[in-house]
N, C-alpha and C positions, 0 to 999 in steps of 0.2 A: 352287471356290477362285478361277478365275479372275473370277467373277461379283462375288465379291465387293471382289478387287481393282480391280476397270471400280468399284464401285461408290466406295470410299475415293475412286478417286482422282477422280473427281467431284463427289465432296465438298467436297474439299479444292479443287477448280478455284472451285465456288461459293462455299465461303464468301470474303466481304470482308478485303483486306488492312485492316491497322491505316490509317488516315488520318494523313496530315502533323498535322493537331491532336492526334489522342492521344497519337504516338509525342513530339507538343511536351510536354507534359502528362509524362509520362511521365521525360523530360529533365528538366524542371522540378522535379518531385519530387525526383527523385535527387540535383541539384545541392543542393534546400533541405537537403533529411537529410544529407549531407556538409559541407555548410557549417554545420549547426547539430551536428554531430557535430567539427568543426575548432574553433568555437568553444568549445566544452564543454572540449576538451582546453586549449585555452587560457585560458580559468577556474581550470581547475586547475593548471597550470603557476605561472599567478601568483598562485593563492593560496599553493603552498608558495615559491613565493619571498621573499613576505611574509611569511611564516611563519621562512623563513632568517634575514632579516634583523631580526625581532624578537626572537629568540631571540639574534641577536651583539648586538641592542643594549642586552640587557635580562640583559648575562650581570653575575653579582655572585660573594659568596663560597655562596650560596646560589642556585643554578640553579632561577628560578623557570619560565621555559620553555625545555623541553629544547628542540632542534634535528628536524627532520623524519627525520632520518639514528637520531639514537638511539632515536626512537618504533620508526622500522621495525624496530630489534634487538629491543624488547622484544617487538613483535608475532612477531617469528618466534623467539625466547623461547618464547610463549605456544603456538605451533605446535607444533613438535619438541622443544621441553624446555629449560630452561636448568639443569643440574647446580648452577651456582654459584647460582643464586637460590632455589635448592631449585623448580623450576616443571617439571612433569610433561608431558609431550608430549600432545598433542591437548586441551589447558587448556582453549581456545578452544572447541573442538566440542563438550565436556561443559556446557561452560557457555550455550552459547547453545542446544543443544537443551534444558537444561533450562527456559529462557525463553521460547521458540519454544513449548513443549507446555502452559505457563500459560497463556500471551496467547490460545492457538490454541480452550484450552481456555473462555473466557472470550468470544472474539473468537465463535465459532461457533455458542455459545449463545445470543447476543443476536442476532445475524443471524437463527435461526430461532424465538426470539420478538418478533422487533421489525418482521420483515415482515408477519406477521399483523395487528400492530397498527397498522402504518401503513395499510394495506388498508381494517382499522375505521373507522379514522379518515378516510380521505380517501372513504370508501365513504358512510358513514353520519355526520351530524350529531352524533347522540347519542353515539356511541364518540369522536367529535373533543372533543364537548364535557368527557368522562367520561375521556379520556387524555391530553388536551393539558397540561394543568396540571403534574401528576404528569410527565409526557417534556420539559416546556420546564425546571422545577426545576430535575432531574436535570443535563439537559444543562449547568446554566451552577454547577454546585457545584465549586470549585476543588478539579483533581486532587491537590495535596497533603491536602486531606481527607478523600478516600477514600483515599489509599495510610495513613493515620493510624488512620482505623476499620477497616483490614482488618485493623493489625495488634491493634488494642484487641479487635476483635470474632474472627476467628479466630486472631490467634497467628501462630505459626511456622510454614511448609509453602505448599503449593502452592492451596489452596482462596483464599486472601487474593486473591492478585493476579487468580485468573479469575476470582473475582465483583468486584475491582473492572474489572477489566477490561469487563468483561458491563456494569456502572453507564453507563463511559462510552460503550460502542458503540449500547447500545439505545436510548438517545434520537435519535440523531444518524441509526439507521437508521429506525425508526419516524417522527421528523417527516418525514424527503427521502422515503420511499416515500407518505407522505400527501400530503407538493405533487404528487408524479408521478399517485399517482392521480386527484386535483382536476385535473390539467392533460389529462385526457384527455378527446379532443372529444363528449362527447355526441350532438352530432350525426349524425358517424360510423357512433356503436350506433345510435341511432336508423334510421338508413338500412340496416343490417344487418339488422339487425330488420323493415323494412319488407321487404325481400328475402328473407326467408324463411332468411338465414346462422343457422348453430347458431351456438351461445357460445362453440363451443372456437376454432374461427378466429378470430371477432371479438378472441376474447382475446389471442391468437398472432400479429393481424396490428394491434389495432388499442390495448390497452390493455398487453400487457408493451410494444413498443417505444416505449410514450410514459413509462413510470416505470423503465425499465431506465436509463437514464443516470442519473438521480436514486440508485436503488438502489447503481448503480458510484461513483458519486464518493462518495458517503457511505461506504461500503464502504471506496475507497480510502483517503480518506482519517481514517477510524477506524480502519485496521488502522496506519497509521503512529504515532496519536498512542499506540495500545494498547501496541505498542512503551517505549513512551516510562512509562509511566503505571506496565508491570508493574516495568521497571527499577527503578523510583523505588519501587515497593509490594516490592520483595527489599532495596534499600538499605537503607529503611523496618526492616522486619522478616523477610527470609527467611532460607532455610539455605544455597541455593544458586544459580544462577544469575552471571549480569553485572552485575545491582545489587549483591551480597553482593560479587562483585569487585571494584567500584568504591568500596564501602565500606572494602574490605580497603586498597586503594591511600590512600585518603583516611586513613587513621586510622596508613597509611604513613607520609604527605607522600610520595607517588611520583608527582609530578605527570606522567612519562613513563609509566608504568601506568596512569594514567587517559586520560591522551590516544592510549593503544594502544587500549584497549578503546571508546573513543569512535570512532577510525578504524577499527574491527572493523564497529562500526554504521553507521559511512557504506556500506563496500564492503557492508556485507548489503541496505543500502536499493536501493544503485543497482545490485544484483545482482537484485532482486524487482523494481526497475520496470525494469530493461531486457528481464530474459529472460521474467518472468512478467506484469507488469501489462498493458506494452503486447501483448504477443502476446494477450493474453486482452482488450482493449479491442478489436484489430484483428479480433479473430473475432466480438467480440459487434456491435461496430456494422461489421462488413464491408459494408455497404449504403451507409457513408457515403462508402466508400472509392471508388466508383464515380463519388464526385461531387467528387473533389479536395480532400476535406477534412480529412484528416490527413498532407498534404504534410511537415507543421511538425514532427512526430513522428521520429524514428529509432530 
C-alpha cells in the first residue's frame, strides 16, 4: 500500500500543470457560452414583449392575438385539465407521444435505408447514377403533397405520416452521406493499404469521421422538418396527435389553442437540442473539442 502511494503520488508531481494558454482557452470558452446563453435569453424576452405589445395593439371586439399571459393558461390547461373547457390532464403528453412514435417511426426507417444508399452511391458510380434521380425528386416534392397522398393512399391512422415522413428523410440522408463518402481522401486508404492497416481501422479512423458530420446535420436537420411534416400529415388526415389538435383549434377559431400547442413545439425543440442534440454532437465530434472549436455552442 505504501508503494503504491510513493507511486500516485509521483504521478501526480510529474504530470504537467495546465498552462496559462489553456486555462486562457478555457476562460474564453466559458465567457462565449454565457454570453451566448445571456443573449438567447434576451431574444426571448423581447420577442414576448413584442408579442405584448401586438396583441394590445391589435385588440378589437374579436381577439385576433391573444396575449402571452393567456397562451400560458391554455398551455397549463392542456397540462392538468381545464373542467371548464372540458380539457382532460396530461392533453399534452398523450398527444405529442402519439406524434413522437409516427415521426420516430418514419424518421428511423429512412435513416437505416438511406445510409445504405448513400454509401452506394458515393462508393460506386453506378448506384450514384441509378439513385440520384429517384433521391434529388423525392427530396424537392412539396411537403404538402405528400401529407395529401398519405391521406388519399393510406387514410386515417398512423401508417400515413411515417411513410410520409420516411419520403422526406431518405433523400436528404442518402444524398449528405454520399457527399461525405465522395469527400473522403483516397489517399489516406491508399497509404493504409500500403501499410499493411486492415479495413476496420481505416474505416473507424479514416472514412466514418470524414461522413459523420454529413450523416449529423442531415440527421439533424431532417428530424426537425419530420416534426413539422407529420403535424401537417394528422391535420391533413389523422385521428390523433398535435395536428388533429391544431385542426380541432382551427375549425374552433381558438387562435390561443393554437398558439399553446405551437409554443408546446418550441419548448420540445429547444428541449432536444439543448439536452439531447448538442450533448450527442459533443460526444460524437469530441476530437474537435480539443481544438477550440465549439466554444460558440452552450
Amino acid at each position: 500500500m505504501a508503494v503504491d502511494s510513493q507511486l500516485e503520488t509521483q504521478l501526480r508531481e510529474t504530470q504537467p500543470e495546465p498552462g496559462p494558454s489553456a486555462l486562457g482557452t478555457e476562460r474564453q470558452a466559458a465567457s462565449r457560452r454565457r454570453q451566448a446563453m445571456f443573449l438567447s435569453i434576451v431574444g426571448a424576452v423581447g420577442l414576448l414583449a413584442a408579442w405584448t405589445i401586438a396583441s394590445i395593439a391589435t385588440e378589437t371586439e374579436f381577439q385576433l392575438l391573444p396575449p402571452p399571459w393567456e397562451v400560458a393558461d391554455r398551455m397549463w390547461g392542456f397540462i392538468v385539465g381545464d373542467p371548464e373547457r372540458n380539457v382532460e390532464g396530461g392533453t399534452v403528453f398523450v398527444n405529442f407521444w402519439d406524434t413522437f412514435r409516427k415521426t420516430m417511426y418514419g424518421f428511423i426507417g429512412a435513416v437505416v435505408v438511406g445510409i445504405p444508399i448513400g454509401i452506394l452511391m458515393g462508393r460506386y458510380r453506378y448506384a450514384k447514377n441509378y439513385f440520384f434521380d429517384f433521391t434529388y425528386l423525392a427530396a424537392n416534392v412539396p411537403l404538402i403533397v405528400y401529407s395529401i397522398l398519405a391521406v388519399v393512399l393510406f387514410g386515417l391512422g398512423d401508417a400515413g405520416p411515417a411513410v410520409v415522413v420516411g419520403l422526406l428523410v431518405l433523400p436528404d440522408v442518402a444524398l449528405n452521406v454520399a457527399a461525405g463518402v465522395e469527400g473522403v481522401d483516397r489517399r489516406l486508404l491508399s497509404m493504409s493499404r500500403v501499410y499493411g492497416q486492415p479495413s476496420g481501422p481505416a474505416l473507424r479512423h479514416i472514412v466514418w469521421p470524414t461522413f459523420l458530420p454529413f450523416l449529423f446535420s442531415a440527421s439533424r436537420a431532417s428530424f426537425a422538418a419530420s416534426w413539422k411534416l407529420a403535424t401537417l400529415a394528422e391535420t391533413f388526415g389523422g385521428t390523433t396527435g398535435v395536428g388533429v389538435q391544431i385542426r380541432k383549434a382551427f375549425q374552433g377559431f381558438s387562435v390561443a389553442d393554437m398558439l399553446a400547442w405551437m409554443m408546446f413545439f418550441v419548448i420540445f425543440v429547444v428541449l432536444v437540442e439543448r439536452v439531447i442534440l448538442i450533448r450527442l454532437e459533443r460526444y460524437a465530434f469530441r476530437y474537435r473539442l480539443q481544438r477550440d472549436e465549439d466554444v460558440l455552442r452552450f
